[in-house]
BALUMRO-870447 format. One record per residue (C-alpha): residue number from 1; z, y, x. Coordinates in nm, 4 decimals, always signed. Example, Ala and Ser with C-alpha at 12.3 -4.5 7.8 and 13.67 -1.06 7.14 Angstrom:
// BALUMRO-870447
ATOM num       c3       c2       c1
ATOM   1  +0.7800  -0.4500  +1.2300
ATOM   2  +0.7140  -0.1060  +1.3670
// end
This chain:
// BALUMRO-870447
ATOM num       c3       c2       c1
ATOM   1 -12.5787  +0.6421 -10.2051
ATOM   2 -12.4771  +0.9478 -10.0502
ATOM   3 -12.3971  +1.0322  -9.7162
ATOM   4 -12.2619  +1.3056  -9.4881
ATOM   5 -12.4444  +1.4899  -9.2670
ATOM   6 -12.3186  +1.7614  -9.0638
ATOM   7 -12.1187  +1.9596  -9.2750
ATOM   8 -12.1494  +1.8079  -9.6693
ATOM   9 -12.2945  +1.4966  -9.8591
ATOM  10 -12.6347  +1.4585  -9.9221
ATOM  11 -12.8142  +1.2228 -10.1022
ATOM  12 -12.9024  +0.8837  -9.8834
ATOM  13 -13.3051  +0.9936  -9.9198
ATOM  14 -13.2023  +1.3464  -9.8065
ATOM  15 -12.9966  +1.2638  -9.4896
ATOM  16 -13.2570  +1.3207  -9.1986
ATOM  17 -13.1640  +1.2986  -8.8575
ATOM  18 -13.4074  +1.5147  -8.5693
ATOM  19 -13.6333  +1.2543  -8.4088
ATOM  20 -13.4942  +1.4361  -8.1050
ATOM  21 -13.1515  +1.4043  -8.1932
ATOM  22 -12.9932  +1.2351  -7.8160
ATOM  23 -12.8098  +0.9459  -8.0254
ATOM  24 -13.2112  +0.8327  -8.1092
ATOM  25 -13.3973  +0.9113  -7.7967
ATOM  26 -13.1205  +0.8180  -7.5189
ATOM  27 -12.8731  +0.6499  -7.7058
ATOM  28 -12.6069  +0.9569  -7.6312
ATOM  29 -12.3239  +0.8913  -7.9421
ATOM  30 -12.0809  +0.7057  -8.0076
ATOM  31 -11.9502  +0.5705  -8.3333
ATOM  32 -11.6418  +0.3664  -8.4891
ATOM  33 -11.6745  +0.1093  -8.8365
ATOM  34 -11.3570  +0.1280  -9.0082
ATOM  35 -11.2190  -0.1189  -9.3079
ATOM  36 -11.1718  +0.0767  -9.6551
ATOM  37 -11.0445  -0.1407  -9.9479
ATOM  38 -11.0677  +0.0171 -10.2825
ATOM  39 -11.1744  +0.3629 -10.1278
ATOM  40 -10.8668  +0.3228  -9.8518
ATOM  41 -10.9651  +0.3554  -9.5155
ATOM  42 -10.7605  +0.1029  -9.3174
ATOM  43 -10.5971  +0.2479  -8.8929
ATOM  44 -10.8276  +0.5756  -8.9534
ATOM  45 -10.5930  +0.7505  -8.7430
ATOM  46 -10.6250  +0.4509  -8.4442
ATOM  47 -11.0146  +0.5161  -8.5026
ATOM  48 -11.0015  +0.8666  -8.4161
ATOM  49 -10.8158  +0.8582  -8.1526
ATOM  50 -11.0656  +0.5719  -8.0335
ATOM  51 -11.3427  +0.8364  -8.1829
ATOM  52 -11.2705  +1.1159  -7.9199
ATOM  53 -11.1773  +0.8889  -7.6188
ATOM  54 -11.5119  +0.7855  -7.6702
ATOM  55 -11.6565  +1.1348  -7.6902
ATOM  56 -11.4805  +1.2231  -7.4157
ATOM  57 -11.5978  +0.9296  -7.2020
ATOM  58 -11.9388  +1.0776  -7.2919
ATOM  59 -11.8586  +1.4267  -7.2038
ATOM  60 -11.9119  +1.5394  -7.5638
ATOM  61 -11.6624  +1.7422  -7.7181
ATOM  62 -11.3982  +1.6298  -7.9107
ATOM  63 -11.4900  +1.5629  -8.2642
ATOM  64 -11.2770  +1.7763  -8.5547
ATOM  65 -11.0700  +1.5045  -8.6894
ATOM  66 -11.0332  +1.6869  -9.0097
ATOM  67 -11.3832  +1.7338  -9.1006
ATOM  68 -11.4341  +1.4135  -9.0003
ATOM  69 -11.1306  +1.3089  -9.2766
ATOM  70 -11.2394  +1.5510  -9.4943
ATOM  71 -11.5939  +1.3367  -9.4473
ATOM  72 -11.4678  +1.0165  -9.5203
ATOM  73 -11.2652  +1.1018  -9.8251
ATOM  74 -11.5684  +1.2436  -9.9679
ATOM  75 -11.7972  +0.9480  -9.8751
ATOM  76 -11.5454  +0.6878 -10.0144
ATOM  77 -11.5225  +0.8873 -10.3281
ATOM  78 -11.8491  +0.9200 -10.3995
ATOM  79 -11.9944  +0.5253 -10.2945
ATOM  80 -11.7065  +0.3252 -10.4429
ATOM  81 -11.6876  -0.0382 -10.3527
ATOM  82 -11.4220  -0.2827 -10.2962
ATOM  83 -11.4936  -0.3594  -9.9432
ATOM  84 -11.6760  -0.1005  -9.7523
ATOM  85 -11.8033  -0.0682  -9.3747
ATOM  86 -11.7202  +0.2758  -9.3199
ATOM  87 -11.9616  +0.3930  -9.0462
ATOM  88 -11.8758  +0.7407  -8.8771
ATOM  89 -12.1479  +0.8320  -8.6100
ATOM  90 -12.1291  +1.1067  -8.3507
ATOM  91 -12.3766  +1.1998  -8.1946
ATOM  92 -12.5358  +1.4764  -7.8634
ATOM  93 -12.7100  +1.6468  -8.1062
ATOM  94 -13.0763  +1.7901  -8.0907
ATOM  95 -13.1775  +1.8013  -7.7206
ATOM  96 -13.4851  +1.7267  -7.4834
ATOM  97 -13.6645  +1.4237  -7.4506
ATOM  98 -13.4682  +1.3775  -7.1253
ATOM  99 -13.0667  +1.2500  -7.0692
ATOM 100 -12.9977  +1.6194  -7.0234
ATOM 101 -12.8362  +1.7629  -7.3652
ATOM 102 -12.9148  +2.0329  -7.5671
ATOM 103 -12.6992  +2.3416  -7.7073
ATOM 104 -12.7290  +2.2768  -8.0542
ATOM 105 -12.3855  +2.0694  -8.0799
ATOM 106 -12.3213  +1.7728  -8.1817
ATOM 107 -12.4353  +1.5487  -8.5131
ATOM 108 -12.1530  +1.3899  -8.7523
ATOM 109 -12.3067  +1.1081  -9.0000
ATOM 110 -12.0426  +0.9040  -9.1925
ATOM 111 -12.1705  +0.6267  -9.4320
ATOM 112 -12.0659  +0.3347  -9.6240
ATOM 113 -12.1764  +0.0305  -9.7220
ATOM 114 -12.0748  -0.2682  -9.9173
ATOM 115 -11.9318  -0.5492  -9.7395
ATOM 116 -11.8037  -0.8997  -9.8319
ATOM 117 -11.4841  -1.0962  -9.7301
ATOM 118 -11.5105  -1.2673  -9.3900
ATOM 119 -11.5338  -1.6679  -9.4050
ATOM 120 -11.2053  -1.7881  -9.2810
ATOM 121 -11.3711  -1.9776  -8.9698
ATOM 122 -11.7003  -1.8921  -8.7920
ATOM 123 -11.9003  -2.0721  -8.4779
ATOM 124 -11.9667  -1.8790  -8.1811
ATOM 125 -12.1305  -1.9477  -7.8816
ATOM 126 -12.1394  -1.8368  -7.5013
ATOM 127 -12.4179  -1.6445  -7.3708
ATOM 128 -12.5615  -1.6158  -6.9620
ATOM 129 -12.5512  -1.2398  -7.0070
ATOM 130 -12.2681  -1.0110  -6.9033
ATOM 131 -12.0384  -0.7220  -6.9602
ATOM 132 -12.0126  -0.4876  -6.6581
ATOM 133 -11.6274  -0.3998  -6.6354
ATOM 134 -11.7021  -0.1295  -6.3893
ATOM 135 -11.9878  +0.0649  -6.5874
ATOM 136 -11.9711  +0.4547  -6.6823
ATOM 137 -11.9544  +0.3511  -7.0923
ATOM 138 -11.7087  +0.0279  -6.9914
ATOM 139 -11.4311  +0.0431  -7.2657
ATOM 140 -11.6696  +0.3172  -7.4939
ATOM 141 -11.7662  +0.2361  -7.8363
ATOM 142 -12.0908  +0.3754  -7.7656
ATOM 143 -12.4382  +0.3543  -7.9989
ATOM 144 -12.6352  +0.2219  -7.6740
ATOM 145 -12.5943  -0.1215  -7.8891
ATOM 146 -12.9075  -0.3091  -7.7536
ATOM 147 -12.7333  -0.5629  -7.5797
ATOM 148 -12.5431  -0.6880  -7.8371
ATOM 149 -12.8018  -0.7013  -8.0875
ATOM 150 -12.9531  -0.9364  -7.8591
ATOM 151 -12.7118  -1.1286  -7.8224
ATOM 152 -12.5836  -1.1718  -8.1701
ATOM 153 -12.9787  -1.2366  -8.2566
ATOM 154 -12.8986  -1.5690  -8.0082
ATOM 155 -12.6078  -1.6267  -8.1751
ATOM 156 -12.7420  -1.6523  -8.5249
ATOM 157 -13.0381  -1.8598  -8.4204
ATOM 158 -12.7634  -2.1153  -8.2792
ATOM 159 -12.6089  -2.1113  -8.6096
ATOM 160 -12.2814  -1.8637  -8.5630
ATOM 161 -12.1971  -1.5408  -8.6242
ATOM 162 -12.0912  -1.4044  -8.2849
ATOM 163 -12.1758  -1.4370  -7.9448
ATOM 164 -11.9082  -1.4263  -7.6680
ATOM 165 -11.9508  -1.2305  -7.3023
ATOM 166 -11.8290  -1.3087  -6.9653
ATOM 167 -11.7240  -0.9927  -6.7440
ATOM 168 -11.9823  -0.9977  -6.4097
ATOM 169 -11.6821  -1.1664  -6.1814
ATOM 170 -11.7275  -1.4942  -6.4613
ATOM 171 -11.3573  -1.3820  -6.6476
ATOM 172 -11.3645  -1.4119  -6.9844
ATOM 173 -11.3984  -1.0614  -7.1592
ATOM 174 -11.4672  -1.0006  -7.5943
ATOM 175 -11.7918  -1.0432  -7.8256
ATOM 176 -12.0466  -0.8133  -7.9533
ATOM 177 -11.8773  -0.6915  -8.1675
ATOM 178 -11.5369  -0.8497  -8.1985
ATOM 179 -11.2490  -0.9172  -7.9356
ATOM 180 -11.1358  -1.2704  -7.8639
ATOM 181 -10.7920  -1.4460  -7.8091
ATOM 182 -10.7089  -1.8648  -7.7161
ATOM 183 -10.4220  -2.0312  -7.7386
ATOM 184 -10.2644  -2.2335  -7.4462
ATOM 185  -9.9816  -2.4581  -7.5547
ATOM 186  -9.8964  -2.2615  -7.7839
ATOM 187  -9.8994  -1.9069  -7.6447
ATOM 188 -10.1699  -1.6517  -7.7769
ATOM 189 -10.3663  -1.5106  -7.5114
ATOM 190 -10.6276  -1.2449  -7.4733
ATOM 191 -10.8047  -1.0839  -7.1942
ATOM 192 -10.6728  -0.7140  -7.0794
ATOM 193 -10.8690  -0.4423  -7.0853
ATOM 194 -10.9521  -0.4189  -6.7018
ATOM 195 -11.1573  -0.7495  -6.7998
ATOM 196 -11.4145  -0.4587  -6.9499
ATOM 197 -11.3377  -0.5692  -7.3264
ATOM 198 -11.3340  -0.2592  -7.5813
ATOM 199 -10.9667  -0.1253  -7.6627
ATOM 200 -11.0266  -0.2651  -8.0490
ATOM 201 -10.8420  -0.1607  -8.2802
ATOM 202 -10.7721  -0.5017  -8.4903
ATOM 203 -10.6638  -0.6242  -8.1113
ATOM 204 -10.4190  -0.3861  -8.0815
ATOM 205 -10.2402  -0.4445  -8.3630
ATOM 206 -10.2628  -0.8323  -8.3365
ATOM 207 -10.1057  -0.8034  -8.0021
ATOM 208  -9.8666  -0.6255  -8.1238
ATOM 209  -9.7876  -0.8239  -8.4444
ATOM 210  -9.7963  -1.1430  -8.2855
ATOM 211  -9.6561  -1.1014  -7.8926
ATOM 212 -10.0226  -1.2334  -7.7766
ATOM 213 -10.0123  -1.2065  -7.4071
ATOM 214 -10.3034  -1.0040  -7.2570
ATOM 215 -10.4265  -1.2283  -6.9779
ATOM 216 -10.6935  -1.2435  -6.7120
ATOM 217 -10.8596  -1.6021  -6.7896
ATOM 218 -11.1588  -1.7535  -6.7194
ATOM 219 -11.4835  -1.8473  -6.9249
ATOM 220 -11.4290  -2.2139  -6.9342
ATOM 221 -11.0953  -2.1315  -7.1055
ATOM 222 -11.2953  -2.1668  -7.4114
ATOM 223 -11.3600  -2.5632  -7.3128
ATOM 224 -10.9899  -2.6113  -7.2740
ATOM 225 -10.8105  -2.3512  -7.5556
ATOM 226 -10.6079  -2.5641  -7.8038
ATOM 227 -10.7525  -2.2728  -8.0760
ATOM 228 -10.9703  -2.0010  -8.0476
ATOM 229 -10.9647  -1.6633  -8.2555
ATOM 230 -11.1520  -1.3416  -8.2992
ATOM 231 -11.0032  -1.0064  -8.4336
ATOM 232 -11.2482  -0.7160  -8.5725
ATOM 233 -11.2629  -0.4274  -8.8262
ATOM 234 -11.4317  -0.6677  -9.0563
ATOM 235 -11.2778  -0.9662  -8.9812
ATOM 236 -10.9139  -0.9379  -8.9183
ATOM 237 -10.8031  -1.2217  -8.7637
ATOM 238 -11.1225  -1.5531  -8.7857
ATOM 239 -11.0768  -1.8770  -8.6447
ATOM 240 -11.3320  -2.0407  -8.4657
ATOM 241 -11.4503  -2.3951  -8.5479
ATOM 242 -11.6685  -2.4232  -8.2853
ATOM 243 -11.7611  -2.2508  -7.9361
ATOM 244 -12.1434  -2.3843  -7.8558
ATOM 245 -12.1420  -2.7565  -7.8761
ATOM 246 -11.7070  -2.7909  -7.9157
ATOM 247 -11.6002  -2.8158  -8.2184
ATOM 248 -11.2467  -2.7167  -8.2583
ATOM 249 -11.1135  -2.9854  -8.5642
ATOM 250 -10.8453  -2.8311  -8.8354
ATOM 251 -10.9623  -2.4604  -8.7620
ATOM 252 -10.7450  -2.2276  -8.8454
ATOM 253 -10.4965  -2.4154  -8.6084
ATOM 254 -10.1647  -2.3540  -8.6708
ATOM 255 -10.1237  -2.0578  -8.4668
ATOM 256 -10.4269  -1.8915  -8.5233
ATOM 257 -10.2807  -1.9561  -8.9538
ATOM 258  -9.9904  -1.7695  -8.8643
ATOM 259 -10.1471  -1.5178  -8.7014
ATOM 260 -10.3855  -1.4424  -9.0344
ATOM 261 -10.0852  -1.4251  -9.1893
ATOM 262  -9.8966  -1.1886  -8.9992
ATOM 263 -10.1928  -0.9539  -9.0016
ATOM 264 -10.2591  -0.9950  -9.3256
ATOM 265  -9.9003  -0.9049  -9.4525
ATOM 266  -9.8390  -0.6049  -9.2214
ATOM 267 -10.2248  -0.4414  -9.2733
ATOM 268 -10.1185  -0.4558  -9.6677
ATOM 269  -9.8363  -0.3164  -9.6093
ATOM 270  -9.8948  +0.0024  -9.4054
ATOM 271 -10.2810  +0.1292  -9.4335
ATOM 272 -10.2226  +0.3271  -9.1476
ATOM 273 -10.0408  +0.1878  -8.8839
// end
């Protein structure tokens, strides 16, 4: 495998990072996973936008959004695989063993791996943690990830794949690593960004492919939802089967099929929307 690392590929057992590089010792990066199908990165343009409102969240500076092209082209061309998890990291750079950063500038790693096709339903579950909608990162795609490992470590020993947050006023606000939409008699609806959720990118576009509604609701909407759905890089559009001990019978539900669809046709149609 080979990735890049500030500047040019290198082979996977070349790429070393400082052990005082900030996105190690503080967390201080942030980072975006982006869809590429046959070598084709899917909304790269949506990701770096995302990629420097991050950064800028941060107070790094903005990343070069050429290089970091010019990085994924190369990366793609030289790992080929039919799915990939494109990773692009951005880091503070070298700097003290402090939160203050160094001078040395920031660190750009992009890497791929090989992924597989998502199951078209998956279980989640609820968990007694929250997300703080009024934070400094709130709404940053940040590598401070701890959280959600936890979480998702729940969630897989209760048998699903994702694990779903509350916001710290009990509203219902996105996953680990995924954003999440119900439908109410027969209306899509999914909570707004004030609710703390990250700005995802497969959200966007479902909203605006399907007219979902983006709507402050509350946890226990997920006892009472006639369907449930999450979007992600990786997953498009999944139905849920079951949210902890509910199953949801017939999953994909009608609307939630037409929304797979809909995504499905327009993302093949335009790689860059």
């Amino acid at each position: 495998m080979k990735i890049w690392l500030d500047g040019g590929l290198r082979e996977a057992e070349e790429a070393r990072v400082s052990v005082f590089d900030h996105g190690l010792t503080v967390g201080d990066g942030v980072f975006e996973t982006v869809k590429a199908t046959e070598g084709r990165p899917f909304a790269l343009t949506r990701h770096l936008d995302r990629l420097s409102r991050s950064a800028r969240g941060l107070g790094l500076p903005d990343p070069d959004h050429d290089e970091v092209r010019r990085a994924c082209e190369a990366v793609l061309a030289a790992n080929p695989v039919p799915l990939g998890r494109l990773r692009i990291t951005y880091t503070g750079g070298h700097g003290p063993l402090g939160s203050d950063r160094g001078d040395r500038g920031p660190t750009l790693l992009v890497a791929v791996g090989e992924s597989g096709r998502r199951a078209d339903t998956t279980a989640v579950i609820t968990v007694p943690w929250t997300r703080n909608e009024r934070g400094a990162v709130t709404g940053l795609k940040t590598t401070s990830y701890a959280e959600n490992v936890v979480a998702l470590a729940r969630a897989r020993q209760h048998g699903g794949s994702e694990a779903l947050f509350a916001n710290t006023v009990g509203r219902l606000c996105e996953g680990t690593g995924s954003n999440v939409f119900v439908v109410l008699d027969g209306e899509i609806h999914t909570p707004p960004l004030a609710s703390g959720c990250l700005d995802g990118i497969t959200r966007a576009l479902a909203v605006e492919w399907t007219g979902a509604k983006e709507t402050d609701l509350p946890l226990d909407v997920l006892e009472r939802a006639d369907e449930v759905f999450l979007t992600s890089t990786l997953r498009d559009v999944q139905a849920v089967h079951r949210v902890d001990d509910r199953e949801l019978p017939g999953a994909p539900g009608p609307v939630t099929a037409k929304a797979m669809r809909i995504f499905d046709e327009r993302s093949g149609h335009d790689l860059d929307p």
